[in-house]
TIRO-2110 file (N, C-alpha, C; in Angstrom, 1 decimal):
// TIRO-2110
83.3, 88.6, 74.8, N, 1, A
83.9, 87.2, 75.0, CA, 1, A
84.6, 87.2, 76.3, C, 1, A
84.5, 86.2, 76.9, N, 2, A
85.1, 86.3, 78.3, CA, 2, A
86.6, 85.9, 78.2, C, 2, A
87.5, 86.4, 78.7, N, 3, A
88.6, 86.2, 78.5, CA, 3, A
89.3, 84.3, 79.5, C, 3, A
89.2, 83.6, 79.2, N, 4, A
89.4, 81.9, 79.6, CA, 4, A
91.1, 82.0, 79.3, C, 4, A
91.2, 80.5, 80.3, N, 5, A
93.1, 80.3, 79.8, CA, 5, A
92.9, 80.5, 78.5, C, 5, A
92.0, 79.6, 77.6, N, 6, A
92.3, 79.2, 76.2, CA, 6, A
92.4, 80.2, 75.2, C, 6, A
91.6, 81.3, 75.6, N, 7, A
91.5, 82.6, 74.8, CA, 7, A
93.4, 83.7, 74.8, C, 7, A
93.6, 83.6, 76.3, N, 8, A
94.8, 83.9, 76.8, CA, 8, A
96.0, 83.2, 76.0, C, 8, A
96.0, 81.7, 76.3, N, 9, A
96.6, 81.3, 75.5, CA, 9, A
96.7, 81.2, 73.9, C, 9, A
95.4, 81.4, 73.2, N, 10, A
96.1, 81.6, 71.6, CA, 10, A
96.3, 82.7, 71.7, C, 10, A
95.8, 84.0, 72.4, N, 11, A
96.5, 85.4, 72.0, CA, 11, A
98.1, 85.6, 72.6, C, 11, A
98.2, 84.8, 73.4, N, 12, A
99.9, 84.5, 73.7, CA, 12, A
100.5, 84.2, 72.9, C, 12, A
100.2, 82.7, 72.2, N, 13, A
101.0, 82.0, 71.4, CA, 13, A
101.1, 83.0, 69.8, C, 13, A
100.0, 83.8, 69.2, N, 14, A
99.9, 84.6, 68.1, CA, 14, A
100.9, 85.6, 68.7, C, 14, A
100.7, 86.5, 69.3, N, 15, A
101.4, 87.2, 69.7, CA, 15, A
103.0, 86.9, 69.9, C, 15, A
103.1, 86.2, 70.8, N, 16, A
105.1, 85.0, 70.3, CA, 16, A
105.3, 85.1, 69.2, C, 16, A
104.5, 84.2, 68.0, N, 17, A
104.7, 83.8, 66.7, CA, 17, A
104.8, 85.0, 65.8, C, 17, A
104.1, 85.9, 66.2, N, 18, A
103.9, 87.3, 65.4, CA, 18, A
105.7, 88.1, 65.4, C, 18, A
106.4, 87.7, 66.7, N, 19, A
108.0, 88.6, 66.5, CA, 19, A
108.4, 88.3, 65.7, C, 19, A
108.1, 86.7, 65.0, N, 20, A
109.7, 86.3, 64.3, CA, 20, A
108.4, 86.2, 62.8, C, 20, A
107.2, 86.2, 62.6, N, 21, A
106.6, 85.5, 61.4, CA, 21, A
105.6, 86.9, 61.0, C, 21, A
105.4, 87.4, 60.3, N, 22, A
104.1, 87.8, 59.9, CA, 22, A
103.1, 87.6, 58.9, C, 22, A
102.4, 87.4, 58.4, N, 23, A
101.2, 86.7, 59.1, CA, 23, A
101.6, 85.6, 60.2, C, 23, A
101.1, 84.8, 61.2, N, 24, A
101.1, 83.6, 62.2, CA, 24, A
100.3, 82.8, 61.2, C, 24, A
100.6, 81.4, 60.9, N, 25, A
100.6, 80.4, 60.8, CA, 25, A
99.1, 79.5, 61.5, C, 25, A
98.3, 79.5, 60.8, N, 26, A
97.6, 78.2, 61.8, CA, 26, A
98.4, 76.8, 62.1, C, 26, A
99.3, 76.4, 60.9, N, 27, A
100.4, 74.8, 62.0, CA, 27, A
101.3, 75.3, 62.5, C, 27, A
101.9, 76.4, 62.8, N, 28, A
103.0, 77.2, 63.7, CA, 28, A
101.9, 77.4, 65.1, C, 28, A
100.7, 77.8, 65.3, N, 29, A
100.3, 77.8, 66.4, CA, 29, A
100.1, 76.6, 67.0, C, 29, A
99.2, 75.6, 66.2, N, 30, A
98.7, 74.4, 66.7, CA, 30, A
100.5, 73.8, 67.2, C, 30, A
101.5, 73.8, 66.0, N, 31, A
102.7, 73.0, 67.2, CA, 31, A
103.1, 74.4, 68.3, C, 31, A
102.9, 75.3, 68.4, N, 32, A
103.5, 76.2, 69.8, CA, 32, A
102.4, 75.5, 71.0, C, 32, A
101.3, 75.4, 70.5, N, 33, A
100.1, 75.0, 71.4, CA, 33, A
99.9, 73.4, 71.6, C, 33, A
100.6, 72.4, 71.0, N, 34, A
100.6, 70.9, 71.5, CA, 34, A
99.5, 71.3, 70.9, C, 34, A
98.0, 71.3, 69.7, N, 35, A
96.9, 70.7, 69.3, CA, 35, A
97.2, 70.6, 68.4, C, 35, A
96.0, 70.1, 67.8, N, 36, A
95.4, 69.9, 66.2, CA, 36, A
95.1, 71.1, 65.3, C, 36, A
95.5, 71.3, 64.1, N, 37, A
95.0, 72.1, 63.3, CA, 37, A
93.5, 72.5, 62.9, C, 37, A
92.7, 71.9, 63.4, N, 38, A
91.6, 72.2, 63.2, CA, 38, A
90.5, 72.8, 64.8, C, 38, A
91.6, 72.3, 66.0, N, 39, A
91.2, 72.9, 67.3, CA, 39, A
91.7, 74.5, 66.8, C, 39, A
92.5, 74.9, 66.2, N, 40, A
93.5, 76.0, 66.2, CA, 40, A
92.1, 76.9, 65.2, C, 40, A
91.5, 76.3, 64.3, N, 41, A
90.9, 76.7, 63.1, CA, 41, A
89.3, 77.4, 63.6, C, 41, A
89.0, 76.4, 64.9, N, 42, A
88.0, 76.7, 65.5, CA, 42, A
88.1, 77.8, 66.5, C, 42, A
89.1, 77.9, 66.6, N, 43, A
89.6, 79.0, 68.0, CA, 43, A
90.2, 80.3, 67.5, C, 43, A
90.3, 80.2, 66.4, N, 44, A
90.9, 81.7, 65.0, CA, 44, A
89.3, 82.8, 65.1, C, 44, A
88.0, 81.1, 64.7, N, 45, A
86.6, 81.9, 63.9, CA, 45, A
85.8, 82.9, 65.7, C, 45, A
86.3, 81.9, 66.8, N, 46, A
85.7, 82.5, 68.1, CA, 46, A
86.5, 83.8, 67.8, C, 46, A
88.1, 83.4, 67.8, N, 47, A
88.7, 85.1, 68.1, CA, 47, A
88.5, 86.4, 67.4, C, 47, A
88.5, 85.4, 66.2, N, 48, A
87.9, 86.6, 65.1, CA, 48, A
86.7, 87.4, 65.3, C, 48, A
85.7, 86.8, 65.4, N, 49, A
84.2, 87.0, 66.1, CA, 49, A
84.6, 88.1, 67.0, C, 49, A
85.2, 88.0, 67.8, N, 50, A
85.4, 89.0, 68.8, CA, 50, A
86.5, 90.1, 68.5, C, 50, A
86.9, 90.3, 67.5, N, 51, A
87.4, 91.1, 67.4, CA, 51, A
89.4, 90.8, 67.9, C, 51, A
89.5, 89.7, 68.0, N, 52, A
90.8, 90.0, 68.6, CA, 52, A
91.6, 89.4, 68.2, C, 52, A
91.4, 88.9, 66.2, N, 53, A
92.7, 88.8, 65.4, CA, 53, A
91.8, 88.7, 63.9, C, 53, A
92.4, 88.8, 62.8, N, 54, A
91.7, 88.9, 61.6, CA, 54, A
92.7, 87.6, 60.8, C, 54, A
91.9, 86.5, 60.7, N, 55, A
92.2, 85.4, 59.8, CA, 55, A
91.6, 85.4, 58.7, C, 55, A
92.2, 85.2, 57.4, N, 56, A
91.7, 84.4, 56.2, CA, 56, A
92.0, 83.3, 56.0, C, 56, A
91.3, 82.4, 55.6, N, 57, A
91.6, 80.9, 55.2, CA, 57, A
92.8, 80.3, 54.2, C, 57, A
93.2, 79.6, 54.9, N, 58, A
94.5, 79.4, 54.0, CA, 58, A
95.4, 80.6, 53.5, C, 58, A
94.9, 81.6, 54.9, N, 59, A
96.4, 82.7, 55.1, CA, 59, A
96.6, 82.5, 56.3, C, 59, A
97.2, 83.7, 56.6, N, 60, A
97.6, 83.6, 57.8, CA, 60, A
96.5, 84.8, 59.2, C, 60, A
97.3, 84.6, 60.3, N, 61, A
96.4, 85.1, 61.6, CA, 61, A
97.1, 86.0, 61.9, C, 61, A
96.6, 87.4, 61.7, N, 62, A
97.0, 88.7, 62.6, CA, 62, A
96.3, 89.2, 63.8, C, 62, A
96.9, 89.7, 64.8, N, 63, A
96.4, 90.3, 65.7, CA, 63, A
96.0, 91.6, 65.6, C, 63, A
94.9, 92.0, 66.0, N, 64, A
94.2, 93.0, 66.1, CA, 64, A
94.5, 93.5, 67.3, C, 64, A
94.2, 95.7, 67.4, N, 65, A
94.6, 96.3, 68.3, CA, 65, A
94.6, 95.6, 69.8, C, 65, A
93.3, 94.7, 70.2, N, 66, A
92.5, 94.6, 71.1, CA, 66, A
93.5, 93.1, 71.2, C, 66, A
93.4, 92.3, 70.4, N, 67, A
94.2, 90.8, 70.2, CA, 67, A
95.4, 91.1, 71.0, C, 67, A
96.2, 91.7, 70.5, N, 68, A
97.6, 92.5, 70.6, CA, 68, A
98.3, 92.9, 72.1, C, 68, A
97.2, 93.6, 72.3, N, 69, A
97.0, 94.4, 74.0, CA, 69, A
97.0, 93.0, 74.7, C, 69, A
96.1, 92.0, 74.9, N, 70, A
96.2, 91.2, 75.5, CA, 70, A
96.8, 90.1, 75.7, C, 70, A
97.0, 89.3, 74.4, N, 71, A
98.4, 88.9, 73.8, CA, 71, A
99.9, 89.3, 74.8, C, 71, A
100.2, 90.5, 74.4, N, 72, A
101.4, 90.8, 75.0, CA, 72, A
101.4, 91.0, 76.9, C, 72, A
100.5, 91.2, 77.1, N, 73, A
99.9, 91.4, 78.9, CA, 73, A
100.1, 90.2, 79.4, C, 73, A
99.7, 88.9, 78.9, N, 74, A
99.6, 87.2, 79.0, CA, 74, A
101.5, 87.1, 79.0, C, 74, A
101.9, 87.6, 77.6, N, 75, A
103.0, 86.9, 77.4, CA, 75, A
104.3, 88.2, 78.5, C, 75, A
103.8, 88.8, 79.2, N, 76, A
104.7, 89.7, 79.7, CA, 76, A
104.8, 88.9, 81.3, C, 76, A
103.5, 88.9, 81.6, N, 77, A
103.1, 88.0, 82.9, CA, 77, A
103.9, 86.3, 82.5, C, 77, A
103.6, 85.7, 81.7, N, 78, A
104.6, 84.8, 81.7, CA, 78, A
105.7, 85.3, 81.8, C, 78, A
106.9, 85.7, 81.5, N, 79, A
108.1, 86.4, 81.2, CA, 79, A
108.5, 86.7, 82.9, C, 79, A
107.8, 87.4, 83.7, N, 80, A
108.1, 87.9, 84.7, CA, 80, A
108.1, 86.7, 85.4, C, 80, A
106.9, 86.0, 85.4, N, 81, A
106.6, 84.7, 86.4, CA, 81, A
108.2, 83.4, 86.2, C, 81, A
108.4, 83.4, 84.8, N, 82, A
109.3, 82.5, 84.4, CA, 82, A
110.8, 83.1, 85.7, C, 82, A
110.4, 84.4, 85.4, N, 83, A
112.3, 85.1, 85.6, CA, 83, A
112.0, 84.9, 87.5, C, 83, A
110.9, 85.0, 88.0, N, 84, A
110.8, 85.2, 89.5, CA, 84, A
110.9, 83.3, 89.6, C, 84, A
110.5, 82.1, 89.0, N, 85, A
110.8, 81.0, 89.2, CA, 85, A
111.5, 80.5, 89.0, C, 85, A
112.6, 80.6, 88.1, N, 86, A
113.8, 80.6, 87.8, CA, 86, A
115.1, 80.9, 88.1, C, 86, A
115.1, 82.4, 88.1, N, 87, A
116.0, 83.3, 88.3, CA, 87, A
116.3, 83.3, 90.0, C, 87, A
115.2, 83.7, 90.5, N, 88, A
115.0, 83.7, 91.7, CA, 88, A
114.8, 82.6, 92.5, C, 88, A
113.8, 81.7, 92.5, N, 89, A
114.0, 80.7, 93.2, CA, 89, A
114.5, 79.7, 92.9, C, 89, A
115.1, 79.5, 91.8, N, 90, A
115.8, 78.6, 91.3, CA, 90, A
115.4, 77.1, 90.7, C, 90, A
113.6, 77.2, 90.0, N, 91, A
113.1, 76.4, 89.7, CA, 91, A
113.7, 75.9, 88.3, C, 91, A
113.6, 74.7, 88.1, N, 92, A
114.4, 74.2, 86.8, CA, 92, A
113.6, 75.1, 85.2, C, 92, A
114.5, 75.3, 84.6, N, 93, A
113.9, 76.1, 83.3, CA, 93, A
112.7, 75.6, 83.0, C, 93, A
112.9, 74.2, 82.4, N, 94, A
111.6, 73.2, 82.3, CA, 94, A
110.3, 73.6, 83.0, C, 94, A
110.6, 73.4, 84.3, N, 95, A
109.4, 73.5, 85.2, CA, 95, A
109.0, 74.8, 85.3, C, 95, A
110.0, 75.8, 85.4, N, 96, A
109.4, 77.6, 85.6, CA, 96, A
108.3, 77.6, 84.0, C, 96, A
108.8, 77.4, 83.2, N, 97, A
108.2, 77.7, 81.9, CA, 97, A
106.8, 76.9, 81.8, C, 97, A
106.6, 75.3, 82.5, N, 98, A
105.5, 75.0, 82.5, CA, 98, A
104.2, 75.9, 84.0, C, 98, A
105.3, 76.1, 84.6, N, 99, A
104.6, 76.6, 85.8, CA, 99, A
103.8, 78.2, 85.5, C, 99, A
104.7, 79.0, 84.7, N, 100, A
104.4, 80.1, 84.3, CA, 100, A
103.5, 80.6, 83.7, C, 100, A
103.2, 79.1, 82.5, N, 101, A
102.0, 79.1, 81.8, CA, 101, A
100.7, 78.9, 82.7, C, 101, A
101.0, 77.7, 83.8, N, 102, A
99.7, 78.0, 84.6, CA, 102, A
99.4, 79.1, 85.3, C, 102, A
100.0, 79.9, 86.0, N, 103, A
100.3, 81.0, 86.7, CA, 103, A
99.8, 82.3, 86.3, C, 103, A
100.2, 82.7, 84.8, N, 104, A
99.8, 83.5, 84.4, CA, 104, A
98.2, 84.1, 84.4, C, 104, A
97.2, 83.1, 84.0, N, 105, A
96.2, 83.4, 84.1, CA, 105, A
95.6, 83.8, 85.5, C, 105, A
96.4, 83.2, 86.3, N, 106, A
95.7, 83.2, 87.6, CA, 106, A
95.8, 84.9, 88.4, C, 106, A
96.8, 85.7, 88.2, N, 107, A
97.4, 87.0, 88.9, CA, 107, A
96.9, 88.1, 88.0, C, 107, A
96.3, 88.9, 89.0, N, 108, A
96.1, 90.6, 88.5, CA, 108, A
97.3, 91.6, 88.3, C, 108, A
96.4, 92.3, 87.6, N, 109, A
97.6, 93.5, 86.6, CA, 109, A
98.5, 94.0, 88.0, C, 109, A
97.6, 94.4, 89.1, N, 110, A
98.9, 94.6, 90.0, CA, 110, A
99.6, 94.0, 90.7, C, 110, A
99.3, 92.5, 90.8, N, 111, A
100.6, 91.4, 91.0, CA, 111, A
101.8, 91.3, 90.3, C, 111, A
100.8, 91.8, 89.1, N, 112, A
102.2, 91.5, 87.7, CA, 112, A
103.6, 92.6, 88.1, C, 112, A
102.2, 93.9, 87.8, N, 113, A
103.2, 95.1, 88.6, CA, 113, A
104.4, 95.3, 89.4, C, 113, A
103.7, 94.3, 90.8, N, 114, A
104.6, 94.0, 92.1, CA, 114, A
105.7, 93.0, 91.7, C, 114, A
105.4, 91.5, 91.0, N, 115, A
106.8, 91.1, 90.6, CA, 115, A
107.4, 92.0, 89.8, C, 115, A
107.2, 93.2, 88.5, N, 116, A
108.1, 93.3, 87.6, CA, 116, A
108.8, 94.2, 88.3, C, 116, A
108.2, 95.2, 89.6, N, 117, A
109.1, 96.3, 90.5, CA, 117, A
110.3, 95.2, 91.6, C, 117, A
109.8, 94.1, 91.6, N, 118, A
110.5, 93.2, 92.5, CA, 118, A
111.7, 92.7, 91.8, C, 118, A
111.4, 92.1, 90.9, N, 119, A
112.4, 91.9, 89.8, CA, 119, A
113.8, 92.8, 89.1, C, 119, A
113.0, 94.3, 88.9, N, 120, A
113.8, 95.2, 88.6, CA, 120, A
114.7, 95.4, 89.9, C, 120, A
114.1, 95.6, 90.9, N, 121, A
114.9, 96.0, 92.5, CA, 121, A
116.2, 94.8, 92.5, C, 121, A
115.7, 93.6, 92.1, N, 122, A
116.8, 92.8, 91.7, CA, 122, A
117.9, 92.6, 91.1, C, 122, A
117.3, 93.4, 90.2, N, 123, A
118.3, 93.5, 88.2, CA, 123, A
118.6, 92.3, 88.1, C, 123, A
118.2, 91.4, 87.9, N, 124, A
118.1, 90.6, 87.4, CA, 124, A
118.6, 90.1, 85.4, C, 124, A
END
């Protein structure tokens, strides 16, 4: 499966939801995600397919090894992107957080790298 925002994005949002909830929720995702419960339902059977979360119907959605890895890679690259637009340039909370989401998909593992050594050099 080719890895798209949208794929990025539910393994982000499962992955979020997964600190505080275990099993994740299909109406906990669809409201983290602004959709409909049945975009969320349709997007579980693709991920599942591929290997990168194990849903049962009317349970809940786990992330799998593969799910998990990339999940937290998405949500780490947000995290840094948010703290370098924020922190640093002094973008409003609001906007870093929407900005970050777009951002994220766009930078490679060693961009990510370069802000998180930029950021640390900061202490932020």
């Amino acid at each position: 499966m080719k890895q798209t925002k949208s794929t990025e994005d539910y393994l982000e949002a499962i992955y979020v939801l997964s600190q505080k909830n275990r099993p994740v929720r299909v109406k906990s995702i669809a409201e983290f995600l602004s959709v409909k419960p049945p975009s969320v339902t349709g997007a579980l059977k693709k991920l599942a397919s591929n290997g990168y979360v194990e849903h049962t119907p009317y349970g809940g959605v786990m992330l799998t090894d593969k799910g998990k890895k990339l999940g937290e890679s998405v949500w780490e690259k947000h995290r840094l992107l948010f703290s370098l637009l924020h922190d640093v340039l002094h973008v409003s909370e609001e906007e870093a957080f929407k900005e970050a989401c777009l951002i994220e998909h766009c930078i490679s593992n060693e961009t990510k790298e370069k802000i998180k050594a930029f950021l640390k050099g900061r202490k932020i």
